[in-house]
N, C-alpha and C positions, 0 to 999 in steps of 0.2 A: 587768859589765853593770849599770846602771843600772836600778830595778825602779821602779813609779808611784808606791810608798810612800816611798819615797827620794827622786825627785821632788819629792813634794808636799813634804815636809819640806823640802828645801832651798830651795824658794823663799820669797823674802822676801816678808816680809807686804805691804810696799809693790806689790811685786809680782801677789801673790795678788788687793789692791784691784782693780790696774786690770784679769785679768782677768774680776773679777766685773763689774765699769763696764763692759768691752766686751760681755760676755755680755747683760746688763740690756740693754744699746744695741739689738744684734742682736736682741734680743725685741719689743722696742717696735720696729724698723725693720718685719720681718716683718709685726707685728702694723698698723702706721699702712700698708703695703701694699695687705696684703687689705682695710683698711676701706676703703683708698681702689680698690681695683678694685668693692669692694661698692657705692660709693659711685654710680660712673660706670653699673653697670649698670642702680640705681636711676634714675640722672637719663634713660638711655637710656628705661627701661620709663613714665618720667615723661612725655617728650617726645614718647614714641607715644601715650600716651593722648590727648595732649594736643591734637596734629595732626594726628592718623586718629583716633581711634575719639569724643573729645567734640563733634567738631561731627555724625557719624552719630546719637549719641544726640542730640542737640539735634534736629537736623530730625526724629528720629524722634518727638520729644516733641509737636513743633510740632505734627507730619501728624497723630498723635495725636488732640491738642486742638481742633482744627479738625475732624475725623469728628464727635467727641461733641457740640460746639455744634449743626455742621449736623444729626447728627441730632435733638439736643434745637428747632433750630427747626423742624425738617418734623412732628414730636409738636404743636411747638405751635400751628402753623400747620393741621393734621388737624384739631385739638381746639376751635380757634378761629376758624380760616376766616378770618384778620384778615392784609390785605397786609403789612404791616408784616414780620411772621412769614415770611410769603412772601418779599418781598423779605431779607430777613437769611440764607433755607435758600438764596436763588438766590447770594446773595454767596460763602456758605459750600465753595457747590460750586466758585467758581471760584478760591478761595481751598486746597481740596482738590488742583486741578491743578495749582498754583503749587508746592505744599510739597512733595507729590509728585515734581515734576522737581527742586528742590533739594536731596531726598533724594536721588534717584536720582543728582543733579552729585555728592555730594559720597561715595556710595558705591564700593568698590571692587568689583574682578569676586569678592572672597570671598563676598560678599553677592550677587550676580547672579540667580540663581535667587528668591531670596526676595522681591527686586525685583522682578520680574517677574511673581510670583505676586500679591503685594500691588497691581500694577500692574491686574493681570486683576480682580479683587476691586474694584477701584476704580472701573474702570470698568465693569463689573455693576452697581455702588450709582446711578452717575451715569445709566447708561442707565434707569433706574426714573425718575426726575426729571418726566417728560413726564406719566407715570402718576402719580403723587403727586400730582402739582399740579391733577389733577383730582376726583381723590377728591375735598374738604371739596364741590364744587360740584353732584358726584350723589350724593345718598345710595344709589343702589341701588351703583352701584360702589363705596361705603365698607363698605358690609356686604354680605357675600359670600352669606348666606345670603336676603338681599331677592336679589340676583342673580340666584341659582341658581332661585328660584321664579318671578323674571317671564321668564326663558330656556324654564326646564324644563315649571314646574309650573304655570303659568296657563295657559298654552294647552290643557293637557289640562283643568284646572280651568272653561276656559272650553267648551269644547266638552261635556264631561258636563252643563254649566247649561242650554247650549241645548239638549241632548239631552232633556233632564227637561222643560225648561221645554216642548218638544213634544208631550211624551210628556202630559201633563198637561190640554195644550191639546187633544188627540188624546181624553181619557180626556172631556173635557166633551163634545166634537163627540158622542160614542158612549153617552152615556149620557142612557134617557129622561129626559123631565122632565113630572113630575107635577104 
């Protein structure tokens, strides 16, 4: 019987070369495998990003950027009362519905829900719009607190004046005069 130590010894060194060359081969096959199955999965995870999920974030950037102007013109439009202002918050809003449905075209139903809540919230913001745009032209509607006193508190404010002022008028009729 042939033992391994025996073996190895008998073979020729010529021999021994090429099974180290195949051995070395077989490692680098292996190894240029996996990198290349690593490879493909990277290009797979590349090519999702690339075709779902960068244009979600893109419109999401947009819908974004278009809330924060429109709100920055209906601030400056309150503050300033100038059309200009006015017209840019009126553009802004319809510029809002635009990017919104674009979102919404190019979302999938894993997002659904989120959509739809942002949708409700969107149109909350827009339905104010009518209200907004009157504010800068009543000051009592701009300040909540002139409101609440020519609602609330004038009336009683006014009715105690003419009460006094009777009461007053009442205190001369009744008193002699010397």
């Amino acid at each position: 019987m042939v033992t391994p130590k025996q073996t190895k010894s008998s073979l020729l060194i010529r021999h021994k070369i090429w099974l180290g060359f195949i051995s070395a081969l077989v490692i680098l096959l292996v190894n240029s495998l996996l990198s290349l199955n690593s490879l493909y999965q990277v290009k797979d995870s590349v090519s999702r990003v690339v075709n779902k999920n960068q244009p979600l974030v893109i419109a999401s950037l947009e819908l974004s950027e278009i809330l924060y102007k429109a709100n920055g013109f209906l601030g400056f439009f309150l503050l300033s009362k100038e059309e200009g202002h006015k017209n840019a918050y009126l553009d802004s809003i319809k510029q809002i519905n635009y990017s919104f449905e674009k979102l919404k075209a190019v979302s999938d139903h894993q997002y659904k829900e989120t959509i739809s809540e942002l949708g409700l919230n969107i149109n909350k913001l827009i339905s104010y719009k009518d209200q907004m745009l009157v504010l800068p032209t009543d000051p009592r509607l701009n300040f909540p607190a002139f409101s609440y006193a020519s609602k609330n508190l004038n009336p009683f404010a006014q009715t105690n004046l003419q009460m006094l002022g009777e009461m007053i008028l009442s205190e001369d009729y009744n008193t002699p005069k010397n």
